[in-house]
N, C-alpha and C positions, 0 to 999 in steps of 0.2 A: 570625221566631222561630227557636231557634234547634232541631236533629232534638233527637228523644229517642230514646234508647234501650233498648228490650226485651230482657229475660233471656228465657232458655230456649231450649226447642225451634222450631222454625221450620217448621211444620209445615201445610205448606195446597199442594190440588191442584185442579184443574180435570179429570173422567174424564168429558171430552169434554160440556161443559154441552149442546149439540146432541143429544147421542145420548140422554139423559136422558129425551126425548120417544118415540123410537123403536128397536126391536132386531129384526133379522132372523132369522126360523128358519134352523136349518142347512140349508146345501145344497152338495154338491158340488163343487168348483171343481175345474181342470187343475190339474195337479203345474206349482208355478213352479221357475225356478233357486234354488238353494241359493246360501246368504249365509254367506262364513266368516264368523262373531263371533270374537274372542279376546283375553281380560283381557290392558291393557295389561300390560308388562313393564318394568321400571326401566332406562332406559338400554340398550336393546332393541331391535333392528328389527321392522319389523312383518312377520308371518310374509307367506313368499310361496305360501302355500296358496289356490287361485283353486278356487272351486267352481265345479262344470258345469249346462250345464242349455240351453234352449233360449230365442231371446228372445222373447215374445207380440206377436204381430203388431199391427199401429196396428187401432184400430177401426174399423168403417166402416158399423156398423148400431147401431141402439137397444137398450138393452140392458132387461133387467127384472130386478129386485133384489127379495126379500124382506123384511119388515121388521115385527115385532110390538111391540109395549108390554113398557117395561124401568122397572124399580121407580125411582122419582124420590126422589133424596134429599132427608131437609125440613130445612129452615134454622129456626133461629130467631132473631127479630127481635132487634138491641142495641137496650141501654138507651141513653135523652137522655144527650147530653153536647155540648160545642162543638167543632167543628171547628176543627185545629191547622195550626201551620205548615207545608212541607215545607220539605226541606234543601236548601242547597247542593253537598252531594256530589255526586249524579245529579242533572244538568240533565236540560233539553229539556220534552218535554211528555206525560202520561198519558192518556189515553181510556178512559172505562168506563160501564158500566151503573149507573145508580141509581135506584131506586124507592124515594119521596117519600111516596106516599100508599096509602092502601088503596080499590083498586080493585076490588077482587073482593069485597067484603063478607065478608072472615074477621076482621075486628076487628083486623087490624096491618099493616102494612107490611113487605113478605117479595117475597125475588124471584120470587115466583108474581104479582107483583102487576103493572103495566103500567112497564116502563122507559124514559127518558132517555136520552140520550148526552151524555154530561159531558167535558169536559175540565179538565185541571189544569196549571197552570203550575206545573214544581218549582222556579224560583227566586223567585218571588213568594208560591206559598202559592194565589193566584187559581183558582179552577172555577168556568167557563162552561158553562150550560145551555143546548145546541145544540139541543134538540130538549123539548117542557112536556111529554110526560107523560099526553098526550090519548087515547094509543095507544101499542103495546106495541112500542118500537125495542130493538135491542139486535143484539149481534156485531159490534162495532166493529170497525176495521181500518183503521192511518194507511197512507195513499199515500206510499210513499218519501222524496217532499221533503216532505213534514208537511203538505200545503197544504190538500189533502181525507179523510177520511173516509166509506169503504164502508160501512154497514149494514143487518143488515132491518129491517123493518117492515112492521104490517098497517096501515098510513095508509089503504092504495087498498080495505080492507074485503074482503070476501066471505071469500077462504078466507082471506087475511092472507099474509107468508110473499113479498117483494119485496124487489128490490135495489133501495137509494136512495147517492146520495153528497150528499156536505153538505160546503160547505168552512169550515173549520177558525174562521172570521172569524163565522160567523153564517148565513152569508146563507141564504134558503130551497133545502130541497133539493130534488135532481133524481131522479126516480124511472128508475132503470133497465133495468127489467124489467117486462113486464106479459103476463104471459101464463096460460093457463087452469092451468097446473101451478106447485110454489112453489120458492120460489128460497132460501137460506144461505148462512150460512157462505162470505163472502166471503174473497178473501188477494190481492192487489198483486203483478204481476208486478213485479219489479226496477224497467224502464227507467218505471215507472209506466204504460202503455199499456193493459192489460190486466186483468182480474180471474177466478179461477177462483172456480169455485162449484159446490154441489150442485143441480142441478135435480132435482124428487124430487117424484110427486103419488100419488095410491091409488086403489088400481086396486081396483072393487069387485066386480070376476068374480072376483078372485085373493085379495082380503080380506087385501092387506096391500099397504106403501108400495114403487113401483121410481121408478129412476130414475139418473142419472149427474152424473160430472164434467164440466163445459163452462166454456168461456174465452170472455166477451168483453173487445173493443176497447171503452173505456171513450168514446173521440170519435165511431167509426165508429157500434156500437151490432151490427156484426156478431158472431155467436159463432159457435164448432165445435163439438162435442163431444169429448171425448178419452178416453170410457172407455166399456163396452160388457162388463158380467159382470150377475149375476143378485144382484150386491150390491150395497149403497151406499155410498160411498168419502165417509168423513166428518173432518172435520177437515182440509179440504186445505193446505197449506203452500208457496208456491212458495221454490226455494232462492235463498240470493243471487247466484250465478250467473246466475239465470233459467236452467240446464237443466232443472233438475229439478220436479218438485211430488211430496210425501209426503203421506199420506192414513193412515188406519184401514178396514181392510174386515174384516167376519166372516168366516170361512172354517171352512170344515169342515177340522177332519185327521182324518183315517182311525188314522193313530198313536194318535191322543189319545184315538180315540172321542166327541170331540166338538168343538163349534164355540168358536171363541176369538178377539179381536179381535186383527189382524195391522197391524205397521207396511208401508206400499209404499211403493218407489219408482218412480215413471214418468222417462221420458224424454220429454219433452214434444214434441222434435223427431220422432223415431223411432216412440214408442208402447211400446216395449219396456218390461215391467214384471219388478219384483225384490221378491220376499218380504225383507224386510230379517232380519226375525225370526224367518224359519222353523226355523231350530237352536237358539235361545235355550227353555229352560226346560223341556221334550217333559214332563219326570216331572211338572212339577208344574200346578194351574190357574189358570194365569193367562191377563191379560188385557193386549194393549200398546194404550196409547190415546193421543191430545193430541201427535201428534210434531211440533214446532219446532223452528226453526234459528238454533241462540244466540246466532250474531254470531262464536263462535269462529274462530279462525285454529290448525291445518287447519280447513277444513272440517267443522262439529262437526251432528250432529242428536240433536235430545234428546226423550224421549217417556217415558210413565208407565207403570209396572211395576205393573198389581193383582194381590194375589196375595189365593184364595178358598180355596187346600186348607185352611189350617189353623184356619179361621172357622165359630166355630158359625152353626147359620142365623140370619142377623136381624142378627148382627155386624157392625160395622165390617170390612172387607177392609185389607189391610197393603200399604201404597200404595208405590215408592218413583220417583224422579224419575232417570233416568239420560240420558246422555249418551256418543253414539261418535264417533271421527273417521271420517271418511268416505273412503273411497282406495279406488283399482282396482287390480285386476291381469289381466291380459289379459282386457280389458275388462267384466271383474265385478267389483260393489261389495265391499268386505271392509270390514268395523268393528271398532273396536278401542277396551276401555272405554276410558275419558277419567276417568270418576267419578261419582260415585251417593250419592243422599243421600234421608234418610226423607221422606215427608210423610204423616204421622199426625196425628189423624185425618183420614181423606177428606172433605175440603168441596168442594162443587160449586159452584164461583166463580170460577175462572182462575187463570191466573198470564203473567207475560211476560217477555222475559229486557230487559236496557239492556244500554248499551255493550259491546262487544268481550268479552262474555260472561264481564264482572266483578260484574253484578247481578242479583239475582233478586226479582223483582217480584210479590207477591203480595195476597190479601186476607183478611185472620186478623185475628181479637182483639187490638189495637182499631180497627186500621183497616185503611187501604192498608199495607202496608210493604213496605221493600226491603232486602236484604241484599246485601254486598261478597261475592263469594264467590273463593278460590281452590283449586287441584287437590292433592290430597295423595297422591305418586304414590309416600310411603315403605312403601304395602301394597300388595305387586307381583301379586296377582292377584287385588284389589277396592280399586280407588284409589274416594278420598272426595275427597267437598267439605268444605271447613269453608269457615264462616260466619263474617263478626266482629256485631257486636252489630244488632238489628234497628234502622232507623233508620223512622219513622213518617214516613209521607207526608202522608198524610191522616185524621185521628181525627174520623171525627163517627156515631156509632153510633144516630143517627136516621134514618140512610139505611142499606140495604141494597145494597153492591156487589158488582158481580162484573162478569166478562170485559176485566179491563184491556188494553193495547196501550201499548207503548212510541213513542218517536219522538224524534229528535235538536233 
């Protein structure tokens, strides 16, 4: 069949579907190095202003994080319809969550209900059900050559909250992780070898959830740990370099008078950590959450802007999705915009970028869809994205998706 195209706004985010479950009280953290940010400029260099600071030593003990209940957004279920073609434009293949039936007994099918891991062929239109449904999978994440698929799942029961991978063809999968604590939000080293993850359980002398960043070897089955604060570093992202991993952690500012979720970078080799965001926005309250690495050339990392000053209580929050390039100078990160675009209202479903950071992949009314996007660098200190028309992936509004993943 052949895409169809969607008017309007294009407007859907993912603020951090993991963290949905859990939020940490504030606490204290060391002063990191400073991150120059600064709005690209037309035809420009990029300034040579290198902020100072000191770099955080590698870890080497366990760390403890706080972490309370954070208000869950609700979905509401689509109406019947049939599921549609996808296009030929973006190849390759989709991964996502979908929930079929109702499982919790609230009378409809809603992502609070037990998820799937689907996949979608985008030049056939084809979605295979890798996983029925039995039990609640979800957090997909394609292995670089597209072969396998990381996810969790409470397969193994008790607390639930396990690495599995599954390859891509069907076959049954392999449980990764078993241990008395629970495991997330998986992400693919580059050379595929690897998986970073949140290990995180709750501690009930303390009355709230710690726990860290850790890598395993996906053949060996050994891991490390690689972070060690009184926070939990969520949404990790490894770059396509494989130097780096970015993450979300709460952090107290003292400036701010309060706690706000912060973009980090780590050095995977080193241990050395960078506030990405610490000079971005101080007047106003926001939140950086979901930071991904869009495929762009420089080096681009992109993450969501919520902003709560100017929301009454109860309100939707004013979301937007931006995007820096990534560059050093005497050996600290600088960013510098790229471009930024709304996504109103806030839906808690995902999004993921395809190819060479020409598409934006998301889950919105009526279904999957994806848009062509390119940089509009003629507003020299707040470049945009523009959009061409939405092309529909997949339209079947009797399933509930969310947390897509790209893959060639």
């Amino acid at each position: 069949m052949k895409p169809q195209a969607v008017s309007g706004a294009f407007l859907v985010l993912c603020v951090g579907c993991l963290l949905a479950a859990y939020r940490p009280p504030a606490t204290a953290l060391p002063t990191q190095p400073a991150v120059v940010v600064v709005a690209a400029e037309a035809n420009s260099p990029t300034p040579t202003v290198a902020p100072t600071g000191t770099a955080t030593p590698t870890p080497t003990a366990a760390a403890t994080a706080t972490l309370t209940a954070a208000p869950t957004a609700t979905r509401t279920p689509r109406p019947t319809a049939t599921a549609t073609a996808t296009p030929v434009l973006l190849g390759g293949h989709i991964v996502f969550v979908a929930q079929r039936e109702d499982t919790n007994g609230d009378g409809s099918a809603s992502d609070f209900d037990n998820g799937r891991i689907v996949t979608l062929d985008l030049q056939t239109g084809e979605t295979r059900d890798l996983t029925d449904g039995s039990v609640n999978d979800w957090g997909p994440a394609w292995s670089p050559d597209g072969q396998q698929i990381a996810y969790v799942s409470n397969l193994g029961g008790n607390h639930g909250e396990e690495l599995y991978v599954i390859n891509s063809d069907g076959d049954p999968p392999r449980r990764l992780t078993s241990t008395a604590e629970r495991e997330t939000a998986p992400s693919w080293s580059p050379n595929g070898e690897e998986i970073v993850y949140l290990l995180f359980w709750w501690d009930e002398a303390l009355g709230y959830f710690i726990g860290d960043l850790h890598v395993m070897n996906v053949v060996s089955g050994a891991t490390r740990q690689l972070t060690d604060t009184p926070k939990l570093e969520w949404e990790p992202h490894w770059s396509p370099d494989g130097r780096f991993i970015t993450y979300s952690r709460e952090t107290f500012r003292p400036e701010l008078e309060r706690s706000r979720e912060e973009i980090y970078l780590l050095d995977v080799a080193t241990g050395e950590e960078w506030m990405l965001t610490e000079s971005l926005s101080l007047a106003s309250r926001q939140d950086f959450m979901e930071p991904q690495w869009p495929g762009c050339q420089p080096l681009t990392i992109s993450f969501s802007v919520v902003e709560y000053s100017t929301r009454e209580l109860g309100s939707e929050p004013i979301v937007d999705i931006v995007l820096y390039e990534l560059e050093w100078q005497d050996g600290q990160p600088v960013l510098t915009l790229r471009g930024r675009f709304s996504s109103n209202p806030l839906l808690v479903n995902g999004h993921a970028w395809g190819p060479n950071c020409e598409w934006f992949i998301a889950v919105e009314s009526p279904g999957l869809l994806a848009r062509q996007m390119t940089f509009d660098q003629r507003l020299r200190r707040l470049p945009e994205v523009q959009f061409g028309d939405a092309v529909v992936l997949l339209d079947d509004p009797t399933v509930s998706m969310t947390m897509p993943d790209w893959t060639p």
